[in-house]
KOLMILO-870398 format. One line per 2 residues: their letters; for each residue x, y, z of C-alpha. Coordinates in steps of 0.25 Angstrom, whole numbers, m for minus. Layout:
<recs>
a	X:Y:Z; ...
</recs>
This chain:
<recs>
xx	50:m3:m80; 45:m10:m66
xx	54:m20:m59; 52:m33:m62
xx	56:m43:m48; 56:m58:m49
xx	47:m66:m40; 49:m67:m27
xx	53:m57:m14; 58:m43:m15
xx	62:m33:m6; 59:m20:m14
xx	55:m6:m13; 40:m3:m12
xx	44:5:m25; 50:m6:m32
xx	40:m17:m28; 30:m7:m35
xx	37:m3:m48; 39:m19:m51
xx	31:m28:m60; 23:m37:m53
xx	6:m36:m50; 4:m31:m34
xx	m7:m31:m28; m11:m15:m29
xx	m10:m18:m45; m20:m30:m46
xx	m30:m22:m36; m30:m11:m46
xx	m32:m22:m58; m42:m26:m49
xx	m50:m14:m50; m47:m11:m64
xx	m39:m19:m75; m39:m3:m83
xx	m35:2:m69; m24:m7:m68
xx	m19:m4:m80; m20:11:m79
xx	m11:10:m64; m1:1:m66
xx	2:m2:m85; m3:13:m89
xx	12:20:m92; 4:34:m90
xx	m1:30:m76; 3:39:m65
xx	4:35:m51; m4:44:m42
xx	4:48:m31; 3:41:m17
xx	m9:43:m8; m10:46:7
xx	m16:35:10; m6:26:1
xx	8:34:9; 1:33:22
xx	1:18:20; 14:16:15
xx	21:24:26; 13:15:37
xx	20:2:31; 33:8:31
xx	32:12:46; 25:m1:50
xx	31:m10:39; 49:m5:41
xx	46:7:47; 62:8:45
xx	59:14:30; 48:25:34
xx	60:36:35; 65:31:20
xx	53:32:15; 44:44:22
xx	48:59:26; 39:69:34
xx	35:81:24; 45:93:27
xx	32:103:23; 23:94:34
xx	33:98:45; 41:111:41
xx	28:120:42; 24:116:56
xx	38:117:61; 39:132:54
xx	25:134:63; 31:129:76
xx	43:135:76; 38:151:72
xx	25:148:80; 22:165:79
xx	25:167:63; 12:170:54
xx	9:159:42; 14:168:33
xx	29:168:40; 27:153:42
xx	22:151:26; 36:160:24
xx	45:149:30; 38:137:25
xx	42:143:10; 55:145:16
xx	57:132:20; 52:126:5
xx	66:124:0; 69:114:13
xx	55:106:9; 61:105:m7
xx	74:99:m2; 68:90:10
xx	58:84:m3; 72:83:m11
xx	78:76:m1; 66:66:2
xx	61:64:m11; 64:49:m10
xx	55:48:2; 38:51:4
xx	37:66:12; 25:63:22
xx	19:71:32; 20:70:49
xx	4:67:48; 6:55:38
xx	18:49:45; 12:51:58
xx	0:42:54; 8:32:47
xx	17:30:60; 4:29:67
xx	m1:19:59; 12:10:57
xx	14:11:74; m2:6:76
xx	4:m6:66; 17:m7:75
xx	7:m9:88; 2:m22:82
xx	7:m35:87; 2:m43:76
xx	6:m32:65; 20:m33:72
xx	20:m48:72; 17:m47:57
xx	29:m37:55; 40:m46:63
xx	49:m52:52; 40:m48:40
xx	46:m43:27; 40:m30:23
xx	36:m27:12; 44:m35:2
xx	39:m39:m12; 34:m52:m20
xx	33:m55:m33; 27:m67:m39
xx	19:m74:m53; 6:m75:m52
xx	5:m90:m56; m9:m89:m65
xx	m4:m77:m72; 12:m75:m73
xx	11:m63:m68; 21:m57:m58
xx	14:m51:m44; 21:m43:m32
xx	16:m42:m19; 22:m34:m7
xx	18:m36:4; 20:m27:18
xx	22:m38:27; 28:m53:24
xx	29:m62:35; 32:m77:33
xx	17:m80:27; 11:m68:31
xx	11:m56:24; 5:m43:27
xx	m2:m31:22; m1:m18:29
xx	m12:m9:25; m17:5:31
xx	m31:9:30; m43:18:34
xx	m51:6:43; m43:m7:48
xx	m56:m11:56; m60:m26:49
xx	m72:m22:39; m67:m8:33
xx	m52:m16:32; m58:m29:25
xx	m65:m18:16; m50:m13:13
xx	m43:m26:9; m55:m29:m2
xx	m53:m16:m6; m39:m13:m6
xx	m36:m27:m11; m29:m30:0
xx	m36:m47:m1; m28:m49:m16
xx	m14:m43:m9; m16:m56:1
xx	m19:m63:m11; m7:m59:m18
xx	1:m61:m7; m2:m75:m3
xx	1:m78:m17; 15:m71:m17
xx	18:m79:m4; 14:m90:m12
xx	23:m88:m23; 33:m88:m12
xx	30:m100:m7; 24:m95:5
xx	9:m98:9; 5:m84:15
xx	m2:m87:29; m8:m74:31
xx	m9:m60:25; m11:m46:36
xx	m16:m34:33; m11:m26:45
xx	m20:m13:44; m18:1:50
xx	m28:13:50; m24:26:46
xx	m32:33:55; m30:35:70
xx	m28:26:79; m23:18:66
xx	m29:5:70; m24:m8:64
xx	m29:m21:62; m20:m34:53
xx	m30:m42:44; m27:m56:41
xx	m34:m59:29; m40:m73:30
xx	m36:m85:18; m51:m81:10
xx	m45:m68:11; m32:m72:5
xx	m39:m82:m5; m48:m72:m12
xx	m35:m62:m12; m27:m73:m21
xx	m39:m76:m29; m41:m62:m32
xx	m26:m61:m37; m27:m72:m45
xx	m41:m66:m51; m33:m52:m52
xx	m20:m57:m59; m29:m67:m69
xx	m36:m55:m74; m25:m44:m75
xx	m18:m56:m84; m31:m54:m93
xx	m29:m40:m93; m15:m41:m95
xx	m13:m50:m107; m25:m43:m115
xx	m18:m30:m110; m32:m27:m108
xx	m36:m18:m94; m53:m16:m92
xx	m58:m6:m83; m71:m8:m76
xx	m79:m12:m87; m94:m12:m88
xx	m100:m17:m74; m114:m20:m67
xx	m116:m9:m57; m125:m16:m45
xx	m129:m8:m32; m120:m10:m22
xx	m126:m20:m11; m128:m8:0
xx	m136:0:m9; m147:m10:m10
xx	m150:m8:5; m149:6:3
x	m166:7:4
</recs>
């Protein structure tokens, strides 16, 4: 049974925000894709969450350390297999493999108890938290990012009623400042064309969208929304996007266009997949010859 919270502010877990009733983003942009898809992720009682991906974890452990880098040891813990080889090398430098191979086996009763005794928390390894910690202090260079930060809330949850609808929404967004909110997102490219190509994709355009409109419920007129970017390869570069008001515009009509048609599919309890489509070339095909 999820959680139901009234409307307005909470600050509460990442875990409970996501076990709550309430449409987020990330679950209209897969109605978006698909209504059947929808269905199958987030009503289907046989669905099994895949587990987290790389890219996913390595996203979350760079907004803990440049969101409240304070809760990073709570919630992360270096792999006892990543380091417990190498320091088996190191220290018997002139043993063969198979003396080494002997004294890792040895040591597998401490590795069961170290994951007993840090089960509550995600076992990373040195290379994952080395990058993350690069990433976040490529963030914590940033003036502007900085400014952003000082006096924000983090992370803290909204919930409100869609007006056309009566449907409950939630929205959490990373960053809150007075009228300004932001969105801290990692990716491959931060450079101007390949990020643009990002937020359509990723849907980052209906998350400013929905949170203007949490503001608004609020009685807040949000002023601007950040993305604050960082790149996951060396030398991690990061850039902050300020979307501009045609930007934020087509995000709110697009969340109303969203939550009207999942009220359809709702009330028929009715879920279509891709249905039957004209296939056209795409546009660069036709310079192709």
């Amino acid at each position: 049974m999820k959680e139901v919270f009234e409307n307005g502010v909470h600050h509460i877990t990442n875990e409970n925000y996501h076990y709550s009733l309430g449409l987020s983003r990330s679950a209209l942009w897969t109605f978006k894709r698909s209504p059947a898809l929808y269905w199958h992720e987030y009503i289907n009682p046989d669905y099994v969450k895949p587990q987290q991906t790389p890219a996913l974890l390595l996203g979350s452990m760079v907004h803990s350390l440049a969101l409240e880098p304070h809760t990073f040891p709570e919630q992360y813990t270096v792999a006892r297999q990543d380091t417990l080889k190498k320091d088996i090398e190191a220290a018997n430098p002139d043993l063969k493999k198979k003396d080494i191979d002997l004294l890792w086996e040895a040591e597998k009763d401490s590795r069961e108890l170290f994951k007993i005794q840090n089960s509550h928390k995600t076992i990373v390894t040195h290379d994952l938290i080395h990058q993350a910690g690069a990433m976040s202090s490529r963030l914590h260079k940033n003036d502007t990012f900085m400014a952003l930060l000082d006096g924000a809330k983090i992370e803290q949850s909204i919930y409100f009623t869609h007006e056309r609808t009566g449907l409950q929404v939630k929205v959490r967004p990373d960053i809150w400042n007075n009228d300004i909110v932001g969105d801290l997102k990692t990716t491959d490219s931060a450079a101007p064309r390949d990020f643009q190509s990002s937020a359509y994709k990723y849907g980052y355009y209906l998350q400013a969208g929905m949170m203007h409109e949490a503001l608004r419920s609020l009685g807040i007129k949000m002023e601007k929304f950040v993305l604050p970017c960082v790149e996951k390869k060396e030398p991690h570069l990061e850039a902050l996007y300020i979307l501009d008001q045609a930007a934020i515009d087509y995000g709110i009509n697009l969340f109303n266009k969203l939550m009207d048609d999942y009220s359809i599919c709702l009330m028929k309890d009715e879920w279509p997949g891709y249905g039957i489509q004209s296939l056209a070339l795409p546009n660069y095909a036709q310079y192709e010859e």
